[in-house]
N, C-alpha and C positions, 0 to 999 in steps of 0.2 A: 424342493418345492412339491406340492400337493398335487395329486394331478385334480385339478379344478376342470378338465377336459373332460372329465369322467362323467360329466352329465348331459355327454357328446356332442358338447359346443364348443369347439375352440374357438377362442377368441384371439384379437391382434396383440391386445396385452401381453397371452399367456405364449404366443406365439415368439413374441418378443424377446422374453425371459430363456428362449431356448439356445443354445450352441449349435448352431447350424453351419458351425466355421469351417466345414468338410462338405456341407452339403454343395455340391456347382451348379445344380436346376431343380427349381421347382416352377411346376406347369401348373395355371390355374385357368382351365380352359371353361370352363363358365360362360355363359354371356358377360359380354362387356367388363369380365374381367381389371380390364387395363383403361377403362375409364376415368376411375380414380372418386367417382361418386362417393359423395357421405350418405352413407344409408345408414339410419338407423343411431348408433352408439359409436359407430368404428367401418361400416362400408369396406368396398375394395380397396380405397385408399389406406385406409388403417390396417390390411392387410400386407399389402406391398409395401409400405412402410416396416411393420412388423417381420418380415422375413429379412429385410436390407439391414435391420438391427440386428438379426440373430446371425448376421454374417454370410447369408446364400450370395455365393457369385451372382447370378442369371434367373431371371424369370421370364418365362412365356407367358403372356394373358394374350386373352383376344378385346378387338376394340366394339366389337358389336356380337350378336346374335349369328353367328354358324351353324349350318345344322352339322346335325350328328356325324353324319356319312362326309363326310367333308374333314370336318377335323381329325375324325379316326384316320381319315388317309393321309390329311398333314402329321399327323403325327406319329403316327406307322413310317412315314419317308423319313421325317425326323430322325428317330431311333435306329433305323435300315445305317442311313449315317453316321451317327453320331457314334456308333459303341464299337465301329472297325477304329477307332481314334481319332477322329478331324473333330475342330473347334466345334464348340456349343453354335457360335457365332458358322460357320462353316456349314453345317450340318441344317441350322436355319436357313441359310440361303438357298441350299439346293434343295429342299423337301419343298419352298418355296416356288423355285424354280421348276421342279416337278409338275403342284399343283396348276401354274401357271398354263405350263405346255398342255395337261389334262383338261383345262378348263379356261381356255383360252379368252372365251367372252363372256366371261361369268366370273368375275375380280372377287363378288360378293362372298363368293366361296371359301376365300383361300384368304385374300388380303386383309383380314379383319386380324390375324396374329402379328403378335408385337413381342420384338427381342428386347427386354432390358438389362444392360449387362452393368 
């Protein structure tokens, strides 16, 4: 296939078309990510659609607007976990559980990410 990417838009389509059958996470920490909004041609939905065809185990979105300094720490715990070997699934709960203790009255921070497995 072409890479049709090359005019630095990937789209769901082309995302589709790919063998992701190795890949186990991809993180698309975005606003609202995991919303599933049609925007546009193809939206976040047609994105997470398009990676569950090319075969990814796992995706992370978020369900709203995080700021920056928040997510970078969720998912700096993430990866702290995840890559000694414990589940995708595992590794989210406790970066989770992290930001929680970190930011105990402030849900807005942390709880807007979302495991799809």
């Amino acid at each position: 296939m072409d890479a049709e990417w090359e005019n630095g838009i990937l789209t769901g389509y082309e995302i589709s078309q790919l063998d992701l059958s190795q890949v186990r996470l991809v993180i698309l920490s975005a606003c609202s990510t995991g919303m599933g909004d049609i925007d546009h041609r193809e939206g976040v939905l047609g994105l997470q659609r398009a990676f569950r065809m090319a075969g990814v185990g796992n995706m992370l979105v978020s369900r709203w607007e995080i700021p920056d300094k928040e997510t970078e720490e969720l998912i700096s715990a993430f990866y702290q976990l995840w890559l000694p070997g414990v589940t995708v699934k595992e590794a989210f709960d406790g970066a989770q559980r992290q930001m929680r203790e970190t930011y105990p009255d402030d849900s807005y921070k942390w709880a807007g990410f979302l495991l799809i497995e």
